[in-house]
Structures are given as structure tokens and as C-alpha cells.
N, C-alpha and C positions, 0 to 999 in steps of 0.2 A: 402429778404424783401417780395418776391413773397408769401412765405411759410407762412408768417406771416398774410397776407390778406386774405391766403385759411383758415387755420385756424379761424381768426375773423370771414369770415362768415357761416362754419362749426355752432360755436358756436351763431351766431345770427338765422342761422336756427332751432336751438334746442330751441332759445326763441319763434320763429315763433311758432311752434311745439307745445310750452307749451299752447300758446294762443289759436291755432287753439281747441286744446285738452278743456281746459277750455270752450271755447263760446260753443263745441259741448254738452260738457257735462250739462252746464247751459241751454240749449235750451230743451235736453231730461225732466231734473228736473222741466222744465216750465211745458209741455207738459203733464207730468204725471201728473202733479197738476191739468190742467186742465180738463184733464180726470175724476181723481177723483171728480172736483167741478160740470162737467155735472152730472155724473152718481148721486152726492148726492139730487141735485137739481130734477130729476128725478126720484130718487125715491119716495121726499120729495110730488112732483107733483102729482104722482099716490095714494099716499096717499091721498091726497086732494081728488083726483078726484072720488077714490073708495068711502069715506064717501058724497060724496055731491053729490042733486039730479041732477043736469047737469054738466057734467064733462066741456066741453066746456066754459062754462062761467065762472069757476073758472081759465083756461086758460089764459082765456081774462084778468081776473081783475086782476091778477099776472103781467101776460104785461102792462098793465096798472098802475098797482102799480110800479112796477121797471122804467117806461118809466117817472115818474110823481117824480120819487122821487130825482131828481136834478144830479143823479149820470151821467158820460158820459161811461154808460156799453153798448158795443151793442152785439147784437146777445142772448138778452134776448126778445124778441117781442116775438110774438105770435107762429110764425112759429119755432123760435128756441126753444123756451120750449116745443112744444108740440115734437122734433127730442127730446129733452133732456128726453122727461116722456118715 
């Protein structure tokens, strides 16, 4: 009977295993998304910023825009768009 309890959690560790495996790999897949959605928003920004005669205040009304527009996104303010351009 002993053989039989090492066994069942042999195999409950391999489900451990699958999970841990999974949440890592889900977390990397977040991570790169995110990366990609700063650097597009960033690029997007500097665009703005190159056509328009104050760069600065186009900053502002994007933070302002995004802050006004109902959504609960943070780390779009001011400070974070301009680390994103």
C-alpha cells in the first residue's frame, strides 16, 4: 500500500508540474504582449509628436484622453507615455 501512495504523488506532482509549466508560460505570453503594446503606442506617440508644433502637449491630451475616456487602464498618464514614446 505504501508503493501505491509514492506512486499517486509521483503522478500528482507531474500535474503540479504541468501547472506550474503552464502559469510560467502564460505570464511570459502576457509580458511579450505587453511589450509589444508599449513599443506600438510609442512609436505611435513619436509620430504625433514629430508632426505637431509642441510635442509636450500632444503628451498631455493623450493622457488626458485615455484618463477621460471611462476605461480603468493605468500606467497610461503622462509620465508613462512619455517612458512608452
Amino acid at each position: 500500500m505504501g508503493e501505491q501512495i509514492v506512486h499517486r504523488n509521483n503522478d500528482f506532482n507531474k500535474i503540479m508540474a504541468i501547472i506550474e509549466e503552464s502559469r510560467t508560460r502564460a505570464i511570459k505570453a502576457v509580458n511579450a504582449e505587453l511589450i509589444r503594446m508599449y513599443w506600438e503606442v510609442g512609436e505611435y506617440l513619436s509620430g504625433l509628436c514629430a508632426n505637431a508644433a509642441f510635442g509636450d502637449k500632444v503628451i498631455d491630451e493623450v493622457a488626458s484622453f485615455i484618463a477621460g475616456s471611462g476605461t480603468n487602464v493605468k500606467g497610461f498618464n503622462r509620465r508613462g507615455l512619455y517612458r512608452m514614446k
